[in-house]
C-alpha positions as CSV (number, residue, x, y, z in Angstrom):
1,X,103.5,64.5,25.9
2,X,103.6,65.7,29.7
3,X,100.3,64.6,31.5
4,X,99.3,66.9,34.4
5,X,99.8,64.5,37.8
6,X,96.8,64.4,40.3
7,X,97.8,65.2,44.2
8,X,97.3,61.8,45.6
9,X,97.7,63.0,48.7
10,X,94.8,63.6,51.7
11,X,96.3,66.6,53.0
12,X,97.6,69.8,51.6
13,X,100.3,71.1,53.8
14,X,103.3,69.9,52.2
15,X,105.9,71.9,52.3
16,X,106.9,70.8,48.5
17,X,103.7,70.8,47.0
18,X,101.0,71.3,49.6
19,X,98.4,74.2,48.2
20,X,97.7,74.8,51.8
21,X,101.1,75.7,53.1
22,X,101.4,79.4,52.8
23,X,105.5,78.6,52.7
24,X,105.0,75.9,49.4
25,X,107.4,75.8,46.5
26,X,103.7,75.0,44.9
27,X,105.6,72.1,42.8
28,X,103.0,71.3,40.1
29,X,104.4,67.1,38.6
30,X,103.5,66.0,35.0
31,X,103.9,62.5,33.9
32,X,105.6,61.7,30.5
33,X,104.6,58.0,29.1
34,X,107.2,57.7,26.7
35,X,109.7,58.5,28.9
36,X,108.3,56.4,31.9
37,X,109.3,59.9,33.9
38,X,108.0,61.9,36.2
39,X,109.1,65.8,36.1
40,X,108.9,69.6,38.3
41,X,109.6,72.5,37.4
42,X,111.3,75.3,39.8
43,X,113.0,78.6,39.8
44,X,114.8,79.0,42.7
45,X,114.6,82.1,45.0
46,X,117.2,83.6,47.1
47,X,115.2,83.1,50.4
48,X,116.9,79.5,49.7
49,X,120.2,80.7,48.8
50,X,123.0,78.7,50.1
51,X,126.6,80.2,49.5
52,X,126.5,83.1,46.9
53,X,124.0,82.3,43.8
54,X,124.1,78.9,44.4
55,X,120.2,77.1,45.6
56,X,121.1,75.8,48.7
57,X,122.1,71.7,48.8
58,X,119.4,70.9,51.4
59,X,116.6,72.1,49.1
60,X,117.8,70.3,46.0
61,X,117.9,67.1,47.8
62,X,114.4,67.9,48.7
63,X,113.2,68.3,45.0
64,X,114.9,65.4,44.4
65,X,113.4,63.4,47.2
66,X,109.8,64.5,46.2
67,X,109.8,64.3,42.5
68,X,110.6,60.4,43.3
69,X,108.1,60.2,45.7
70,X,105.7,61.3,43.6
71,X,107.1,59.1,40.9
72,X,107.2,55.9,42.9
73,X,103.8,57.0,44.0
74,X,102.3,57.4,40.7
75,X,104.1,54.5,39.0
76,X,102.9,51.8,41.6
77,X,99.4,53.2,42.8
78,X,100.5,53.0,46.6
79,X,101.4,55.1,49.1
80,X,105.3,55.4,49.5
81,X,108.3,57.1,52.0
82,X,111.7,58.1,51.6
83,X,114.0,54.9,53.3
84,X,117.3,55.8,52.0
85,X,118.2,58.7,50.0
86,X,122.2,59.6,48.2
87,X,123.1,62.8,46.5
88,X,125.9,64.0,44.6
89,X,126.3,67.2,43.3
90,X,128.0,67.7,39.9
91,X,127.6,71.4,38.9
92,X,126.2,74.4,41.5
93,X,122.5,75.1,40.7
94,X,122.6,78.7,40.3
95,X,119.6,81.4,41.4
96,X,119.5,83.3,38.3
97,X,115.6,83.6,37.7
98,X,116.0,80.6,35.2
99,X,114.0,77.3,36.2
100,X,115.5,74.0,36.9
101,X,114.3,70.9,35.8
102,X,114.1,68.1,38.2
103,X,113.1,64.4,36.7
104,X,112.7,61.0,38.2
105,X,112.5,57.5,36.7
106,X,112.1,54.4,38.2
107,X,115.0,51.7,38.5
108,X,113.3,48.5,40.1
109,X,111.1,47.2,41.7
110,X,111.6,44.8,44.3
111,X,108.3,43.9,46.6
112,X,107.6,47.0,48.9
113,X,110.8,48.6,47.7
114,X,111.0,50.6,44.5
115,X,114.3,52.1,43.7
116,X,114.5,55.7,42.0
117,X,116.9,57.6,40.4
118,X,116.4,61.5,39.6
119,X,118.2,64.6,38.2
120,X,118.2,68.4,38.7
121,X,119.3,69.9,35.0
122,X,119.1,73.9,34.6
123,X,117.9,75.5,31.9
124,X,121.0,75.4,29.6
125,X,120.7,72.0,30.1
126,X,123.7,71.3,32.3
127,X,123.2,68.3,34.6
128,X,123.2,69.9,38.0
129,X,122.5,67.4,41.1
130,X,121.7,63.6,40.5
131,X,120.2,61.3,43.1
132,X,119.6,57.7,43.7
133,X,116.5,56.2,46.5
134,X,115.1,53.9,47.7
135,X,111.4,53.8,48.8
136,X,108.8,51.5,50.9
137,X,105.5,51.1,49.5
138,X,103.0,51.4,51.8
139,X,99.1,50.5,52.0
140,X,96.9,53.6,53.2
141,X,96.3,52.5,56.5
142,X,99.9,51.6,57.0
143,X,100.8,55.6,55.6
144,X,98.8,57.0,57.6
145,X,99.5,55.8,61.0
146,X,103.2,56.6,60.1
147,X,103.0,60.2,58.7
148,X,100.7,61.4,61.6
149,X,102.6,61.6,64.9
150,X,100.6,60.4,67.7
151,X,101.4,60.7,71.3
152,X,101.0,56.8,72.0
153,X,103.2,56.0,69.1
154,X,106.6,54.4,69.8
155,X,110.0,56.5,69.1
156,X,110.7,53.7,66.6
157,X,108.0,52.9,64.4
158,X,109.5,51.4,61.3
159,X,108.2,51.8,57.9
């Protein structure tokens, strides 16, 4: 059974799931226990259209990057951002008023790094995009100061 996901985060202007942002794909997550996954729905629009019918790659990597946010997120109870992210497109994600299904599992664990792995499937069920990252858990105070630029911060400020 698919659980309903809280927004953990503090502000709402994401541009993936952020209520605020008039521009939000409004992604709504829902955790499934047996599975140990985290899932999103989305039917893409042409506004994101790539070449011909196809969603464009850009904003599939971008599901894929948040629905393992939020799964390394909800999974370990911290704070967490992207480090590395790969992507490899099997079959084109088509617009066609259908939704795709994006999912994300973890892989390991591995002190302040959790490695993910996620899929895009569409709705006949044909495996779409697939993607593989790795992300650094973070306290709050430690997200914070990183996801809010600051004029005194410096150019390099690693995670």
């Amino acid at each position: 059974m698919d659980t309903a996901i809280p927004n953990p985060f503090r502000t709402a202007d994401c541009f993936c799931c952020g209520p605020d942002n008039p521009d939000s794909l409004n992604l709504v997550f829902h955790w499934n226990e047996e599975r140990r996954e985290v899932s999103t729905r989305y039917v893409p629009t042409r506004r994101f259209a790539g070449q011909g019918d196809i969603l464009h790659g850009a904003l599939q990597m971008g599901l894929l990057d948040e629905t393992m946010g939020w799964t390394a997120v909800h999974v370990s109870g911290s704070m967490a951002v992207t480090v590395q992210l790969t992507t490899t497109f099997h079959s084109p994600a088509y617009i066609r008023g259908t939704p795709l299904m994006v999912t994300s599992r973890v892989r390991d664990v591995d002190g302040r790094s959790i490695c993910l792995e996620a899929e895009i499937t569409d709705s006949d069920g044909v495996l779409c995009t697939t993607g593989e990252a790795t992300f650094r858990l973070l306290s709050d105070e430690r997200f914070d100061k990183i996801v809010h630029w600051r004029p005194d911060a410096a150019p390099t400020d690693q995670v």
